[in-house]
TORKOL-4160 file (C-alpha; in steps of 0.2 Angstrom, whole numbers, padded with zeros to 4 digits, m for minus):
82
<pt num="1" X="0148" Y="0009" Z="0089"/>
<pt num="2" X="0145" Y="0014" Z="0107"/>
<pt num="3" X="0131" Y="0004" Z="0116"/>
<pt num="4" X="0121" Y="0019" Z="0114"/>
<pt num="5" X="0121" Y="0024" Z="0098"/>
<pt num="6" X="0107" Y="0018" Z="0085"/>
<pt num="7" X="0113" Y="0013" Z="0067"/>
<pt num="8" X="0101" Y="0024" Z="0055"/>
<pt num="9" X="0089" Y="0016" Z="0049"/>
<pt num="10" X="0088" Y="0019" Z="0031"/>
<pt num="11" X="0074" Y="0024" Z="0020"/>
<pt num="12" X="0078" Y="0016" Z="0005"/>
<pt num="13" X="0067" Y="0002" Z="0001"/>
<pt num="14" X="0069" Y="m0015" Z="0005"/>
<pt num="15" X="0066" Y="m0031" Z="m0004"/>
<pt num="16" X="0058" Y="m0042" Z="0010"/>
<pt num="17" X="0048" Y="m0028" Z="0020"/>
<pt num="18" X="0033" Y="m0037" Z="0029"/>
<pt num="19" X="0019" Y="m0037" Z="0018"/>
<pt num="20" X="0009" Y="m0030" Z="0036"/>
<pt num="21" X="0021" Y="m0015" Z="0036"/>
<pt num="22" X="0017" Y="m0013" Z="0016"/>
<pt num="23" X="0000" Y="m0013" Z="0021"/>
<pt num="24" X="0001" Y="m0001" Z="0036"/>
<pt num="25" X="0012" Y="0014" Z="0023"/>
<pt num="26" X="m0003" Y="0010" Z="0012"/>
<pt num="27" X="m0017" Y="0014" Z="0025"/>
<pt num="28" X="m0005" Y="0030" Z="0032"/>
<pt num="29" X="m0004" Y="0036" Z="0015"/>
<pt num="30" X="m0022" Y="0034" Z="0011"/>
<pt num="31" X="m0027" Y="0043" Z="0027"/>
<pt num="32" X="m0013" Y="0057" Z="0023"/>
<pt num="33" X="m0021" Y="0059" Z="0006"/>
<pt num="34" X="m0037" Y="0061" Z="0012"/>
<pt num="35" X="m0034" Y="0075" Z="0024"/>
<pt num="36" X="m0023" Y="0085" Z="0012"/>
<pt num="37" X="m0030" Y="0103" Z="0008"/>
<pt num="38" X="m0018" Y="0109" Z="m0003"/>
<pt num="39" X="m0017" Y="0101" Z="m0023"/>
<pt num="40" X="0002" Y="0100" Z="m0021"/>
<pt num="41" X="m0001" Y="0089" Z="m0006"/>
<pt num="42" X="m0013" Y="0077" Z="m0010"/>
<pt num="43" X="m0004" Y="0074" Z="m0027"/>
<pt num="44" X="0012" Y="0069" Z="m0014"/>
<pt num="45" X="0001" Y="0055" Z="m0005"/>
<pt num="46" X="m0009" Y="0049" Z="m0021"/>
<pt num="47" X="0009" Y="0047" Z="m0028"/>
<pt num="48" X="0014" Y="0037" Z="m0010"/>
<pt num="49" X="m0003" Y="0026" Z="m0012"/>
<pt num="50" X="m0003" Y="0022" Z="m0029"/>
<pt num="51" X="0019" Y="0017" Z="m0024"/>
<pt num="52" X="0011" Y="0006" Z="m0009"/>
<pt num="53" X="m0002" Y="m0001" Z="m0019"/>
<pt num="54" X="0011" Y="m0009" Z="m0032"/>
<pt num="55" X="0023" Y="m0015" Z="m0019"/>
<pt num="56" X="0009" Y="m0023" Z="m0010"/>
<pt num="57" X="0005" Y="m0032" Z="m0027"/>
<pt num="58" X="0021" Y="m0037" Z="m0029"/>
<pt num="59" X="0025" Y="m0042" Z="m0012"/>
<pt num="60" X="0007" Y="m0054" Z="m0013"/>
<pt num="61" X="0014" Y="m0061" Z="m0029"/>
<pt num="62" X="0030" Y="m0067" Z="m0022"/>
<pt num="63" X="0023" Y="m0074" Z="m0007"/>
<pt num="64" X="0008" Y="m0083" Z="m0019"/>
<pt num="65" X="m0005" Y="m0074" Z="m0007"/>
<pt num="66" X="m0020" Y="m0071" Z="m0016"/>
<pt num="67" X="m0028" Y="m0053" Z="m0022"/>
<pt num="68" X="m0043" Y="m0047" Z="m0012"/>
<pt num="69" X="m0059" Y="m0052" Z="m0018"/>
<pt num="70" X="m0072" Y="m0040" Z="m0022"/>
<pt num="71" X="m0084" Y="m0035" Z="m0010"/>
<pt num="72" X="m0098" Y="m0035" Z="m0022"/>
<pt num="73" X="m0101" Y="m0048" Z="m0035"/>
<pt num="74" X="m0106" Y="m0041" Z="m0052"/>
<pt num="75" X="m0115" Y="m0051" Z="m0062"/>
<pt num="76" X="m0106" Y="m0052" Z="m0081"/>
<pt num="77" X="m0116" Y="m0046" Z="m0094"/>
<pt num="78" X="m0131" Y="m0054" Z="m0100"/>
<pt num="79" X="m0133" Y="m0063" Z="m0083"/>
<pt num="80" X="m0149" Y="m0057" Z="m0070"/>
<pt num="81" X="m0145" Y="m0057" Z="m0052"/>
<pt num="82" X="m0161" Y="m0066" Z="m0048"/>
């Protein structure tokens, strides 16, 4: 391969993608989705988030991080919050 040739990078998915870059196809998508107009569209992203959203899962599982935590604690039934 000449020095100025670039190999292709391919789009097929690989097992040890950074869990940062995971995150950062999740955000895109998200933002993608969101500004969608068109049914047809937004479908697409939702579809990209939700495929994010699982491989970001997976990825945390493997590498034993933990899940985030909720941003509000709710209290289980029958317990006050005072």
């Amino acid at each position: 391969m000449a020095a100025t040739e670039r190999p292709l990078r391919s789009r097929m998915r690989r097992d040890n993608v950074d869990l940062n870059e995971l995150l950062f196809q999740h955000q895109v998508a998200l933002i993608n989705a969101n500004e969608s107009h068109q049914v047809a569209f937004k479908e697409c992203h939702f579809a990209s988030v939700r495929y994010y959203a699982e491989r970001i899962r997976q990825r945390r599982g493997e590498l034993g991080v933990s899940q985030y935590r909720p941003l509000v604690e709710t209290p289980a039934a029958g317990e006050s919050n005072a």
